[in-house]
mmCIF entry with sequence, helices, sheets and N, C-alpha, C, O atoms, coordinates in Angstrom:
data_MODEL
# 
_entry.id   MODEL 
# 
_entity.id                         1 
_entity.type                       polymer 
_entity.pdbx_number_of_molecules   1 
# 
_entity_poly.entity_id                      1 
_entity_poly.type                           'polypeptide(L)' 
_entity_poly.nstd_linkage                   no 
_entity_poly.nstd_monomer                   no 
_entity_poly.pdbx_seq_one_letter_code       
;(UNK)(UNK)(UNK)(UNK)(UNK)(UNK)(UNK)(UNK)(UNK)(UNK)(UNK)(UNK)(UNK)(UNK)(UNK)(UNK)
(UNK)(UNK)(UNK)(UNK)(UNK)(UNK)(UNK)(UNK)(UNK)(UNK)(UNK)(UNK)(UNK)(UNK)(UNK)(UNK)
(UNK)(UNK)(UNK)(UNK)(UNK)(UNK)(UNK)(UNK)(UNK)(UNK)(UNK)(UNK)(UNK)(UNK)(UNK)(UNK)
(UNK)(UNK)
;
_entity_poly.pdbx_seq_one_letter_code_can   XXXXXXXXXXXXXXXXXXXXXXXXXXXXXXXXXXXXXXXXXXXXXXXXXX 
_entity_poly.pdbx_strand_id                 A 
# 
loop_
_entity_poly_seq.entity_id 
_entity_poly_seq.num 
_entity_poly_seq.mon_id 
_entity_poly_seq.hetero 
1 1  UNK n 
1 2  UNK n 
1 3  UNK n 
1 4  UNK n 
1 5  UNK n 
1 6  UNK n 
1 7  UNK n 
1 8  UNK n 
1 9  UNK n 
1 10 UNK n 
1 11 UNK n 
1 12 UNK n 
1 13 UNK n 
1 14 UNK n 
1 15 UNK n 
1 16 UNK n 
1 17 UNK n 
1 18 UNK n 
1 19 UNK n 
1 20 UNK n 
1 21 UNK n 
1 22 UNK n 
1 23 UNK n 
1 24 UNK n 
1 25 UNK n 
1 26 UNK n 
1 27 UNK n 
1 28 UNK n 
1 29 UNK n 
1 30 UNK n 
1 31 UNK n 
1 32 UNK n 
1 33 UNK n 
1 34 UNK n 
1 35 UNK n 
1 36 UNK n 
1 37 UNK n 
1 38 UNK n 
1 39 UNK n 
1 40 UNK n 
1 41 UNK n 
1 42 UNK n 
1 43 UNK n 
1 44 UNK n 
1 45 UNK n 
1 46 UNK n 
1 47 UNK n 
1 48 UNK n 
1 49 UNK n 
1 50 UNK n 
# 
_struct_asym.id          A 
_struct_asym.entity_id   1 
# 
_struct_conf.conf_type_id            HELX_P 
_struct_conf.id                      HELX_P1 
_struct_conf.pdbx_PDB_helix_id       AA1 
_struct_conf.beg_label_comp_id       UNK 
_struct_conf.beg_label_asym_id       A 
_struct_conf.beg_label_seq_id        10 
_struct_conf.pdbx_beg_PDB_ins_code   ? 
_struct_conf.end_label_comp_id       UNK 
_struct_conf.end_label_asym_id       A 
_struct_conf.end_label_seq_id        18 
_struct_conf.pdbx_end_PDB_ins_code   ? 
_struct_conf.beg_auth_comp_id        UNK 
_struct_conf.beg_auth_asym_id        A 
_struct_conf.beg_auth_seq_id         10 
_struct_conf.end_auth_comp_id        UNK 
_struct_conf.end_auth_asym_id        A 
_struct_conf.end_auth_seq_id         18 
_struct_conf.pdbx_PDB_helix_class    1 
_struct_conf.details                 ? 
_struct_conf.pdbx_PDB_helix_length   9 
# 
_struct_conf_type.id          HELX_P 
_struct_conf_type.criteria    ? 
_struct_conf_type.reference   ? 
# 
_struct_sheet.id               AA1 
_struct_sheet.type             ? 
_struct_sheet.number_strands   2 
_struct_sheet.details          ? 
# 
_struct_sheet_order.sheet_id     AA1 
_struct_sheet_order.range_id_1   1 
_struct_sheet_order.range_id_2   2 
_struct_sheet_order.offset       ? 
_struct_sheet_order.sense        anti-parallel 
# 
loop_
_struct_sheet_range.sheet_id 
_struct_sheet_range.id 
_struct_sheet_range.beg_label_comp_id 
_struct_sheet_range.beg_label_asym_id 
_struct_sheet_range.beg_label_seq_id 
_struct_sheet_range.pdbx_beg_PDB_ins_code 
_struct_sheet_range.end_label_comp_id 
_struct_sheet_range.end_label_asym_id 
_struct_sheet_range.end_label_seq_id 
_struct_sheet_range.pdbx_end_PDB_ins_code 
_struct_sheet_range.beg_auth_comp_id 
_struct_sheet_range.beg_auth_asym_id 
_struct_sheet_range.beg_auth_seq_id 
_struct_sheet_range.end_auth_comp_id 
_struct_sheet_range.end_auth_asym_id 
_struct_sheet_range.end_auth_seq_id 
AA1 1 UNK A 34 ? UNK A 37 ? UNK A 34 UNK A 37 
AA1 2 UNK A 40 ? UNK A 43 ? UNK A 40 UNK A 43 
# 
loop_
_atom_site.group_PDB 
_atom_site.id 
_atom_site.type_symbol 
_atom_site.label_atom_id 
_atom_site.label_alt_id 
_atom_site.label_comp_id 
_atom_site.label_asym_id 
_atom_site.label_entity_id 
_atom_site.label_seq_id 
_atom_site.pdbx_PDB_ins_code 
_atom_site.Cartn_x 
_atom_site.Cartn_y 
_atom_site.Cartn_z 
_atom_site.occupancy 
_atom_site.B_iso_or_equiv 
_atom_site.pdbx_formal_charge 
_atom_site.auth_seq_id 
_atom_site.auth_comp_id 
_atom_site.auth_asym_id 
_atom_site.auth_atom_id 
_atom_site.pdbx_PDB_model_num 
ATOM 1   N N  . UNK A 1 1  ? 134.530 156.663 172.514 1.00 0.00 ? 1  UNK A N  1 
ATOM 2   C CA . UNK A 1 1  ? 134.451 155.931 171.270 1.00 0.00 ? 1  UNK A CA 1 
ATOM 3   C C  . UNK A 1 1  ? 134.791 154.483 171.554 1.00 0.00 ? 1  UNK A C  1 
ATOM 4   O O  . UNK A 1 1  ? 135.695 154.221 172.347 1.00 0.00 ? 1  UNK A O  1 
ATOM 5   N N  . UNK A 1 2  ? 134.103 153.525 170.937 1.00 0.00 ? 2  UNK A N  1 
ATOM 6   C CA . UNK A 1 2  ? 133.993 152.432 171.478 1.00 0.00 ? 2  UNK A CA 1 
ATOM 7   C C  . UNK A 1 2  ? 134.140 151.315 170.026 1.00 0.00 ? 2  UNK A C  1 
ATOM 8   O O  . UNK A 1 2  ? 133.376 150.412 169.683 1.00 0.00 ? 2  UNK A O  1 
ATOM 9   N N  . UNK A 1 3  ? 135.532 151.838 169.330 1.00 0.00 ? 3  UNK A N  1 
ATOM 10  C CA . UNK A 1 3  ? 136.002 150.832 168.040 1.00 0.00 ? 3  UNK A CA 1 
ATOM 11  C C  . UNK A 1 3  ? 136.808 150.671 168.042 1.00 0.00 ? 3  UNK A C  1 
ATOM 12  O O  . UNK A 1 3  ? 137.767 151.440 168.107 1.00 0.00 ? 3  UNK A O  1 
ATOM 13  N N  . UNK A 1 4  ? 136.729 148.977 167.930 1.00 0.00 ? 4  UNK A N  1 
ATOM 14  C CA . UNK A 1 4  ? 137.995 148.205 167.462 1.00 0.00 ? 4  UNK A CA 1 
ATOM 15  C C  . UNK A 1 4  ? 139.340 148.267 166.825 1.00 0.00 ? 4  UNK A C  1 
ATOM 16  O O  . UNK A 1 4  ? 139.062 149.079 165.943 1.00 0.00 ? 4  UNK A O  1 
ATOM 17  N N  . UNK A 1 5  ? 140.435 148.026 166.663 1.00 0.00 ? 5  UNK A N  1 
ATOM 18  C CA . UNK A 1 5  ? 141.724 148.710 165.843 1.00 0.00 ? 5  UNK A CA 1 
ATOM 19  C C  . UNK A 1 5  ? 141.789 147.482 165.202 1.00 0.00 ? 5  UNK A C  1 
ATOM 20  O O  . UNK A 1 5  ? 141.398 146.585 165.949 1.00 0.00 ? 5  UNK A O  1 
ATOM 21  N N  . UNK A 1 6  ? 142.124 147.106 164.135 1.00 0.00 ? 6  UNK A N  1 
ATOM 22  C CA . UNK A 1 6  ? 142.452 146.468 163.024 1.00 0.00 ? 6  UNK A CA 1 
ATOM 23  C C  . UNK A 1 6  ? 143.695 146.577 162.583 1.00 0.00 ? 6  UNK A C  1 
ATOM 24  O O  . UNK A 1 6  ? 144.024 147.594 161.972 1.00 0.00 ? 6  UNK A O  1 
ATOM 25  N N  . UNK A 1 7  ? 144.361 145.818 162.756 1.00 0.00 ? 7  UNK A N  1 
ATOM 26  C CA . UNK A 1 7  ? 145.914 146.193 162.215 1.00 0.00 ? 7  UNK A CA 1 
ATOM 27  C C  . UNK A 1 7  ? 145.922 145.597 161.032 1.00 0.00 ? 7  UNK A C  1 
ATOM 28  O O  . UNK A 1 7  ? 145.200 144.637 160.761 1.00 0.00 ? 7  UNK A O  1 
ATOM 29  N N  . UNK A 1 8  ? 146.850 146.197 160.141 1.00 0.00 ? 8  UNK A N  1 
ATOM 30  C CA . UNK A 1 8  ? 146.954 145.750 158.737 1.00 0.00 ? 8  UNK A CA 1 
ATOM 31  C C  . UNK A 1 8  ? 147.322 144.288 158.794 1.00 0.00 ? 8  UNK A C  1 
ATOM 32  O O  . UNK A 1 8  ? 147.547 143.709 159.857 1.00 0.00 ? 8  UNK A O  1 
ATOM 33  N N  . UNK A 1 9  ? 147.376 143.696 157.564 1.00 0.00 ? 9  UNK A N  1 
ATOM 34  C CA . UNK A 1 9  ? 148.253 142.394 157.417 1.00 0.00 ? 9  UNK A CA 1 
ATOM 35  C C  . UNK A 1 9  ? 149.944 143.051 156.948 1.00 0.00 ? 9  UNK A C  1 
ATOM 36  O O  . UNK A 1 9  ? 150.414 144.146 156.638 1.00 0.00 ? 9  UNK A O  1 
ATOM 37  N N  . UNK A 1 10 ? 150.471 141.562 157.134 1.00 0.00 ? 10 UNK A N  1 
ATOM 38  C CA . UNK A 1 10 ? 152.026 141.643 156.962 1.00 0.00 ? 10 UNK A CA 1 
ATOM 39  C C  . UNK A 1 10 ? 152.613 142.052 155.582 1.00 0.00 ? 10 UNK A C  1 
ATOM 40  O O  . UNK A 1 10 ? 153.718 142.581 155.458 1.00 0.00 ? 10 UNK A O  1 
ATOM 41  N N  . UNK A 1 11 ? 151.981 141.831 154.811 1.00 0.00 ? 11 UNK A N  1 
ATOM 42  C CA . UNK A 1 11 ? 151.644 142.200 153.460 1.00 0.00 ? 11 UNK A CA 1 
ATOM 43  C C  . UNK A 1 11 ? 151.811 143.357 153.144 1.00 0.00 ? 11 UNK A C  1 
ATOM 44  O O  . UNK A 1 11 ? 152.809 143.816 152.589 1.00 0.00 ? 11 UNK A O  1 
ATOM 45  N N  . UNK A 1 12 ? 150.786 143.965 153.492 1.00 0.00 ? 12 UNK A N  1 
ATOM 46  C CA . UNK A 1 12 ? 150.101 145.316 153.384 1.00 0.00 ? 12 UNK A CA 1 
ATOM 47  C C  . UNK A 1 12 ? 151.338 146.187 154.614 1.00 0.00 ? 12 UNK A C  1 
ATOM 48  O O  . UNK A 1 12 ? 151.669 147.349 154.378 1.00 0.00 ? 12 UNK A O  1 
ATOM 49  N N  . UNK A 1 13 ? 151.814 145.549 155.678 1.00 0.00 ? 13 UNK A N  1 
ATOM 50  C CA . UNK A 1 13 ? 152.313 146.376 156.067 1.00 0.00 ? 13 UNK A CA 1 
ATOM 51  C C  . UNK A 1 13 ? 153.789 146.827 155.863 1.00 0.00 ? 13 UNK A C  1 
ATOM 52  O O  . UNK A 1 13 ? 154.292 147.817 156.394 1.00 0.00 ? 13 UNK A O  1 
ATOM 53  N N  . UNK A 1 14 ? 154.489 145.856 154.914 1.00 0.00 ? 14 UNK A N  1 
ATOM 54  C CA . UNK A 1 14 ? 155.671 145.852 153.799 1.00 0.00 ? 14 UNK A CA 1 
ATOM 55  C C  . UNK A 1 14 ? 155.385 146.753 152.941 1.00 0.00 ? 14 UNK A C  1 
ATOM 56  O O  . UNK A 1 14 ? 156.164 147.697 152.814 1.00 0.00 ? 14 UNK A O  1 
ATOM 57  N N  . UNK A 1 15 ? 154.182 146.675 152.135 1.00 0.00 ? 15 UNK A N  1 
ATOM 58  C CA . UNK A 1 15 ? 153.905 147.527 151.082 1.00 0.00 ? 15 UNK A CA 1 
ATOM 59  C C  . UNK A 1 15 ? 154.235 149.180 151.402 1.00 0.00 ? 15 UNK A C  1 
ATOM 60  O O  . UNK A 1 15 ? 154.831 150.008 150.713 1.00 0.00 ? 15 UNK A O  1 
ATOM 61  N N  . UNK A 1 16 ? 153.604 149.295 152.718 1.00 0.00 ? 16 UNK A N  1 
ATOM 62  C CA . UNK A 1 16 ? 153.376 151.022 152.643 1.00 0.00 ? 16 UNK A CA 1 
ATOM 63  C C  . UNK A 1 16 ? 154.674 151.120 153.613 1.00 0.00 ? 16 UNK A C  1 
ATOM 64  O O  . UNK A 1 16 ? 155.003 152.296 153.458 1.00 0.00 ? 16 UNK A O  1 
ATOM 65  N N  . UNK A 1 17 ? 155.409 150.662 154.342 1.00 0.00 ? 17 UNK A N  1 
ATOM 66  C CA . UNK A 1 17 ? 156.573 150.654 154.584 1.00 0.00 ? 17 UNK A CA 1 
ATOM 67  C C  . UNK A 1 17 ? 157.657 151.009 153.874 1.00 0.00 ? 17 UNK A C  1 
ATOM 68  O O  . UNK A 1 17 ? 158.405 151.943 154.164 1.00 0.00 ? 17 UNK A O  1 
ATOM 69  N N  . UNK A 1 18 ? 157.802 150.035 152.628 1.00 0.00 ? 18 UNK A N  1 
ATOM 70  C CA . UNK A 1 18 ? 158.288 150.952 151.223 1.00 0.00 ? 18 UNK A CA 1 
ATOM 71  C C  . UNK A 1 18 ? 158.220 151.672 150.173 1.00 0.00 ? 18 UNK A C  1 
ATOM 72  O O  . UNK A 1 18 ? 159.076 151.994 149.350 1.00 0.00 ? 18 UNK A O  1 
ATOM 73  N N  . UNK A 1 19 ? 156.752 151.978 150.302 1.00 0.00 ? 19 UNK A N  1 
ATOM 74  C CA . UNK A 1 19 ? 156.629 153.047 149.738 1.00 0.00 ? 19 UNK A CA 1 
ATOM 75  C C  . UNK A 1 19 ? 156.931 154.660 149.990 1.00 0.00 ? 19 UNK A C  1 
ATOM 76  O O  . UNK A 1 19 ? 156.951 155.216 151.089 1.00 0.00 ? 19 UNK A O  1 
ATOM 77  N N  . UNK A 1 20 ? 157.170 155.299 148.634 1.00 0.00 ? 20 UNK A N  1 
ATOM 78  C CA . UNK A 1 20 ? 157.481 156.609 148.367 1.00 0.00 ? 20 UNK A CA 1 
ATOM 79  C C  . UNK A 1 20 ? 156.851 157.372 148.913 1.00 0.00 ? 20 UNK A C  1 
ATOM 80  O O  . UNK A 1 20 ? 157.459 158.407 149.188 1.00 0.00 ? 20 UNK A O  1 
ATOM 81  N N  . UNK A 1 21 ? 155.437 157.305 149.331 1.00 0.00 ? 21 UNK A N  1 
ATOM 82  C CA . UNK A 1 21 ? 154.218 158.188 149.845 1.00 0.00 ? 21 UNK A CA 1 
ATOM 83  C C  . UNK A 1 21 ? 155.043 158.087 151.452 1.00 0.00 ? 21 UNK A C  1 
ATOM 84  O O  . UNK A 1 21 ? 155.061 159.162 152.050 1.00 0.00 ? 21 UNK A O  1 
ATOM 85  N N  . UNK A 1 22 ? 155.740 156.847 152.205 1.00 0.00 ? 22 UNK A N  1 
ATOM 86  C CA . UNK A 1 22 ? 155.556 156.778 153.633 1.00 0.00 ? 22 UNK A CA 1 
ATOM 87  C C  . UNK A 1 22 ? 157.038 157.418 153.461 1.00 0.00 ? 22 UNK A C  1 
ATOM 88  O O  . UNK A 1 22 ? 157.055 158.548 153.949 1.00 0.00 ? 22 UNK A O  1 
ATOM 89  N N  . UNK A 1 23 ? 158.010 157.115 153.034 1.00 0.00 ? 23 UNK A N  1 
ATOM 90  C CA . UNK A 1 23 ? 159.348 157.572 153.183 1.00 0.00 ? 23 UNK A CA 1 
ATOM 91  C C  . UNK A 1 23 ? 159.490 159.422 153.060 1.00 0.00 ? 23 UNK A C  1 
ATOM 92  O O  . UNK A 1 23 ? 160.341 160.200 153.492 1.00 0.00 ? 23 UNK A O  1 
ATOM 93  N N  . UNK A 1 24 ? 158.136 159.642 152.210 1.00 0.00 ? 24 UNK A N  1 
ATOM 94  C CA . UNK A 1 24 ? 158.556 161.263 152.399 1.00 0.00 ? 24 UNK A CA 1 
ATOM 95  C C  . UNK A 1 24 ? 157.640 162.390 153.288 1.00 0.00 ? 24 UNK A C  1 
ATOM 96  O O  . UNK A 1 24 ? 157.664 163.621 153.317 1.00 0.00 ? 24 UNK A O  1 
ATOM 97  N N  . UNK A 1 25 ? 156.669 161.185 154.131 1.00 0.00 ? 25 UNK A N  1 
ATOM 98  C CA . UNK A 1 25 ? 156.343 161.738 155.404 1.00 0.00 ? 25 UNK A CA 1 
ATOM 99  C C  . UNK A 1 25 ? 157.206 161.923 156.615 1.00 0.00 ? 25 UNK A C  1 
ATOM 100 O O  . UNK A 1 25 ? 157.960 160.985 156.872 1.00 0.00 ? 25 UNK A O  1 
ATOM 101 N N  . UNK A 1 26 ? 157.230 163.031 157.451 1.00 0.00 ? 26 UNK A N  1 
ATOM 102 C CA . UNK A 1 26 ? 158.130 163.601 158.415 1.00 0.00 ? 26 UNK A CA 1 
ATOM 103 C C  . UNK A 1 26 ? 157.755 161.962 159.524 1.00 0.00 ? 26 UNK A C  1 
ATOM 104 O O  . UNK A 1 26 ? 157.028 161.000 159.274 1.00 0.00 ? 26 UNK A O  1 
ATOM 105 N N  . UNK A 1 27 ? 158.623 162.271 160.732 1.00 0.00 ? 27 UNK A N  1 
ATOM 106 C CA . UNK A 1 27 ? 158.619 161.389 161.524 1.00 0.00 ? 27 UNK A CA 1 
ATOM 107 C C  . UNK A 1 27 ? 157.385 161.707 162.924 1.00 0.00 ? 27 UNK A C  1 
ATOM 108 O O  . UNK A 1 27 ? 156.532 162.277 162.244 1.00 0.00 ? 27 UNK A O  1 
ATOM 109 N N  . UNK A 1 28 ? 156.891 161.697 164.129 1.00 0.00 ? 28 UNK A N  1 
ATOM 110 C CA . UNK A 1 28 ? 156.503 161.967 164.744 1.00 0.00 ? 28 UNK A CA 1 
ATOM 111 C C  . UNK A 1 28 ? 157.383 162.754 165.308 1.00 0.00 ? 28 UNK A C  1 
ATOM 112 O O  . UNK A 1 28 ? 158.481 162.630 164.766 1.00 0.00 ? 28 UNK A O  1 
ATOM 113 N N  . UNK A 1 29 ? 157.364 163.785 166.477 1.00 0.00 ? 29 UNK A N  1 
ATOM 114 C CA . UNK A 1 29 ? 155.742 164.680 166.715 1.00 0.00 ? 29 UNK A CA 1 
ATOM 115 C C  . UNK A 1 29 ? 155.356 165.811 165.411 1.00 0.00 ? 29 UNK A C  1 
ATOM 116 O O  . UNK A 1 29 ? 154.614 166.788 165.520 1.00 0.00 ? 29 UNK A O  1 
ATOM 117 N N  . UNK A 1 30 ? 156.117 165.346 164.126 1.00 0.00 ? 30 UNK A N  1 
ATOM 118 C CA . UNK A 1 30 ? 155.569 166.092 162.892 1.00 0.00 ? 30 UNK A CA 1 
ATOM 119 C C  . UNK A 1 30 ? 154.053 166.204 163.088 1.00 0.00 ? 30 UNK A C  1 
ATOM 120 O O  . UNK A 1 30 ? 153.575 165.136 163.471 1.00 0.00 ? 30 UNK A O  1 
ATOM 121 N N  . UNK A 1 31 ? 153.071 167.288 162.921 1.00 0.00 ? 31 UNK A N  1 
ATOM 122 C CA . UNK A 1 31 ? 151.863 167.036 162.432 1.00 0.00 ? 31 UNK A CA 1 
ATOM 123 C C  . UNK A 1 31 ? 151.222 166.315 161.384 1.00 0.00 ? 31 UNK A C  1 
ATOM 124 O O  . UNK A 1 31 ? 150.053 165.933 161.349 1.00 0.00 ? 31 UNK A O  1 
ATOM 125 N N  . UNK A 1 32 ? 152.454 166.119 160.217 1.00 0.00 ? 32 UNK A N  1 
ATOM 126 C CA . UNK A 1 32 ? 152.227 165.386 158.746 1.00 0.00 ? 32 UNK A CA 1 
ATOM 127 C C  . UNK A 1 32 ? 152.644 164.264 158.909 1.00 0.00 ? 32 UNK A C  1 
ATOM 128 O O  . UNK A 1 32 ? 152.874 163.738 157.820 1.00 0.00 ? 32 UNK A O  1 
ATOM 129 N N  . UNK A 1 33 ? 152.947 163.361 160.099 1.00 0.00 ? 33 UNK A N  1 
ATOM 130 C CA . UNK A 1 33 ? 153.356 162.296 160.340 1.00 0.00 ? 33 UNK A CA 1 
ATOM 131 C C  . UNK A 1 33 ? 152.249 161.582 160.113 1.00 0.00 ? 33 UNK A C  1 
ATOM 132 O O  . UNK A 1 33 ? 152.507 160.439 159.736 1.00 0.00 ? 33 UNK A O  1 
ATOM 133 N N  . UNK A 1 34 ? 150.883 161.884 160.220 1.00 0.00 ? 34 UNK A N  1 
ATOM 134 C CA . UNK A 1 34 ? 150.129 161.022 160.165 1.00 0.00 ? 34 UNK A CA 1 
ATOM 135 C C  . UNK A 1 34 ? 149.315 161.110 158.638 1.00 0.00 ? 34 UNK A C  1 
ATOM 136 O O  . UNK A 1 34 ? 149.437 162.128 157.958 1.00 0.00 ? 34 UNK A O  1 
ATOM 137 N N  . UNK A 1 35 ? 148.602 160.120 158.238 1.00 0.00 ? 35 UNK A N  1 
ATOM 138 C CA . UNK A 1 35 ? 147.933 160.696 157.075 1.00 0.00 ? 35 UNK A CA 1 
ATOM 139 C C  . UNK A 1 35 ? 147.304 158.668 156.402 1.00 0.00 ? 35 UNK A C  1 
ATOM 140 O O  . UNK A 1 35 ? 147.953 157.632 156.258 1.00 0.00 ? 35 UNK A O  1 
ATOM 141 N N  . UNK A 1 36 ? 146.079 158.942 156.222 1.00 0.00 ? 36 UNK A N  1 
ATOM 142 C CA . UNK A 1 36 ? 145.377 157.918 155.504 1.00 0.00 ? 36 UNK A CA 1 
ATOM 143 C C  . UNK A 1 36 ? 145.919 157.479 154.071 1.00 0.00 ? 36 UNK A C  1 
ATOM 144 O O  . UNK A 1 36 ? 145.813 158.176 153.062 1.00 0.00 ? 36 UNK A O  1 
ATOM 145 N N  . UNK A 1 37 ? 146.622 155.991 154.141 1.00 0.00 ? 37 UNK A N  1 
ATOM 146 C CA . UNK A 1 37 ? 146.997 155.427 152.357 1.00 0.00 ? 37 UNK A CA 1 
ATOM 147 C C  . UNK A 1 37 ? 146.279 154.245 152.427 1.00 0.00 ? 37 UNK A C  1 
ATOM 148 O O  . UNK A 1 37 ? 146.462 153.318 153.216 1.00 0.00 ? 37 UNK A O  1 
ATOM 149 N N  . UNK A 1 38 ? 145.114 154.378 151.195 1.00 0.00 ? 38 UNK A N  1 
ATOM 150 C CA . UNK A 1 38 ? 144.990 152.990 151.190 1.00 0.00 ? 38 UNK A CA 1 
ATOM 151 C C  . UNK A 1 38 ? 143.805 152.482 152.057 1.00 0.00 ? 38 UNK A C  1 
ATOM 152 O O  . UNK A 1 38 ? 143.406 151.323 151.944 1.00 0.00 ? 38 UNK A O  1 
ATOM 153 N N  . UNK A 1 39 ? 143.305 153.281 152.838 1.00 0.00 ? 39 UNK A N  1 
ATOM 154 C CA . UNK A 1 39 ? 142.714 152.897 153.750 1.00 0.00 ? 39 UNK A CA 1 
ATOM 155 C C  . UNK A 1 39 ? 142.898 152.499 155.322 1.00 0.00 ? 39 UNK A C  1 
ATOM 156 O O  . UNK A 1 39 ? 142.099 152.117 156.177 1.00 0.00 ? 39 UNK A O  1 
ATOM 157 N N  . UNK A 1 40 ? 144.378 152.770 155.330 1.00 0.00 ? 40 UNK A N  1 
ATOM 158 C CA . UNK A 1 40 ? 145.168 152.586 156.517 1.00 0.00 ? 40 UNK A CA 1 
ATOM 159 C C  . UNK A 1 40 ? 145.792 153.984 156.961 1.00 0.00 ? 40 UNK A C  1 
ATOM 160 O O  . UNK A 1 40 ? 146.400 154.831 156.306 1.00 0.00 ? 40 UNK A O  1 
ATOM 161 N N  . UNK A 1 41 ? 145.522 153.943 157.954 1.00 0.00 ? 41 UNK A N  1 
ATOM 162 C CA . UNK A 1 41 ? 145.788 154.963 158.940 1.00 0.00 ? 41 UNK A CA 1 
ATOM 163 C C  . UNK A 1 41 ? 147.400 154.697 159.329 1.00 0.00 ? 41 UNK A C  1 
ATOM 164 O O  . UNK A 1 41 ? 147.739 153.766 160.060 1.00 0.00 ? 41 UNK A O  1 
ATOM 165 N N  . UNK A 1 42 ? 148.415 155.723 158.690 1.00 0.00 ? 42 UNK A N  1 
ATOM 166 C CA . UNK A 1 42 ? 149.793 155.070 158.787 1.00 0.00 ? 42 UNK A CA 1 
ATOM 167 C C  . UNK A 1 42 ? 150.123 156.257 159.726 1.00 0.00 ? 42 UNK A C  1 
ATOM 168 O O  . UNK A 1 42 ? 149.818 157.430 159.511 1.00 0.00 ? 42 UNK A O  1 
ATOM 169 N N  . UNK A 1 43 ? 150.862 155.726 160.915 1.00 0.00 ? 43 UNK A N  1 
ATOM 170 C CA . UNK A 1 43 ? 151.446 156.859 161.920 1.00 0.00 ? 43 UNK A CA 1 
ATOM 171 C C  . UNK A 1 43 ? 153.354 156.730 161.866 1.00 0.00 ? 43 UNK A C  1 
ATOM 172 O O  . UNK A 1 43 ? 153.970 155.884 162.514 1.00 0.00 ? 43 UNK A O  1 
ATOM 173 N N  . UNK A 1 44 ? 153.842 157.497 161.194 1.00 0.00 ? 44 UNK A N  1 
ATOM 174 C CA . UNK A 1 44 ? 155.438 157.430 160.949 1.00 0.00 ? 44 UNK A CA 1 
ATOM 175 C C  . UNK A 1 44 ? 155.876 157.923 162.444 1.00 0.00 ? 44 UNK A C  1 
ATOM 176 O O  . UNK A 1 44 ? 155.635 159.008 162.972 1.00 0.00 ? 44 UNK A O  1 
ATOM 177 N N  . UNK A 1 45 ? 156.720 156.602 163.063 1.00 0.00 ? 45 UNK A N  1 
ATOM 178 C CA . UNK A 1 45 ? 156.975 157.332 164.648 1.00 0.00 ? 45 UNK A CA 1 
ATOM 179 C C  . UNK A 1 45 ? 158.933 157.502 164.418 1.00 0.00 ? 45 UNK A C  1 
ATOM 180 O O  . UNK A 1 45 ? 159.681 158.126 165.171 1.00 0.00 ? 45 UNK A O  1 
ATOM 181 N N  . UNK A 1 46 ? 159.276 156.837 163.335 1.00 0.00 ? 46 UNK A N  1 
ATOM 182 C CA . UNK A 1 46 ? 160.522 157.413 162.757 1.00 0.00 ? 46 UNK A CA 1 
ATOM 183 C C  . UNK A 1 46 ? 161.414 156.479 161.907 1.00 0.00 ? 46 UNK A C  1 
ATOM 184 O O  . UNK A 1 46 ? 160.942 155.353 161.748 1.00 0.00 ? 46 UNK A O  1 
ATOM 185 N N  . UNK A 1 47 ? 162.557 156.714 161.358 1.00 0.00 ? 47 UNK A N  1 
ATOM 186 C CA . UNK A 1 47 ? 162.992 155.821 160.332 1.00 0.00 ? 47 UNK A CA 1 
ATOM 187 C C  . UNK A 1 47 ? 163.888 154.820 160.947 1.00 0.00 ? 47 UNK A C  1 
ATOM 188 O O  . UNK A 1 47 ? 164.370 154.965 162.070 1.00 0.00 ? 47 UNK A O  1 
ATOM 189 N N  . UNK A 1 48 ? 164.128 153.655 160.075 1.00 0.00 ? 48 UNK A N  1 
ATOM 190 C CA . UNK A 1 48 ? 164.629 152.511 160.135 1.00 0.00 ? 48 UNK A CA 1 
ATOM 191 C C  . UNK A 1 48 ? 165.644 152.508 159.319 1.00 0.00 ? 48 UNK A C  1 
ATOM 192 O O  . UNK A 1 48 ? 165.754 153.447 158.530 1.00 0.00 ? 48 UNK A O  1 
ATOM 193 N N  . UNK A 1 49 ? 166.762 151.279 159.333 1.00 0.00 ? 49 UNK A N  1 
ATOM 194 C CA . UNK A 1 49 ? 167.283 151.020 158.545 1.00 0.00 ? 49 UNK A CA 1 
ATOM 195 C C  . UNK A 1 49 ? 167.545 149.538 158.513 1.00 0.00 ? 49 UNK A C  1 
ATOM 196 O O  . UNK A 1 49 ? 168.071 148.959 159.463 1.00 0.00 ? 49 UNK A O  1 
ATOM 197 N N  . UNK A 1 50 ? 167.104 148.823 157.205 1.00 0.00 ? 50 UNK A N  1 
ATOM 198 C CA . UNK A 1 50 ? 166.714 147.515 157.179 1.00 0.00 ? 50 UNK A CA 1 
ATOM 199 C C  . UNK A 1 50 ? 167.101 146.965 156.057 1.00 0.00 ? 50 UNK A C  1 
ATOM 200 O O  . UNK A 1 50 ? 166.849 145.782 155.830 1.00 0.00 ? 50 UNK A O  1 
# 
């Protein structure tokens, strides 16, 4: 496969950062770690505190 990766903007990547949808996805190697919001392909590799 031969496509480009697009990373979100800084914006956009605050947004789903705090959102409710990303905080109650498991962390990686969860299988449900991964999952499409928005149009963005969000991969939770584990939590922060910020």
């Amino acid at each position: 496969m031969d496509y480009s990766i697009v990373l979100c903007g800084e914006s956009k990547w605050r947004e789903l950062k705090n959102s409710d949808q990303v905080a109650q996805m498991p962390a990686f190697p969860d299988p449900d770690c991964i999952a499409m919001i928005d149009g963005v392909l969000v991969v939770k590799m584990g939590g922060e505190s910020e």
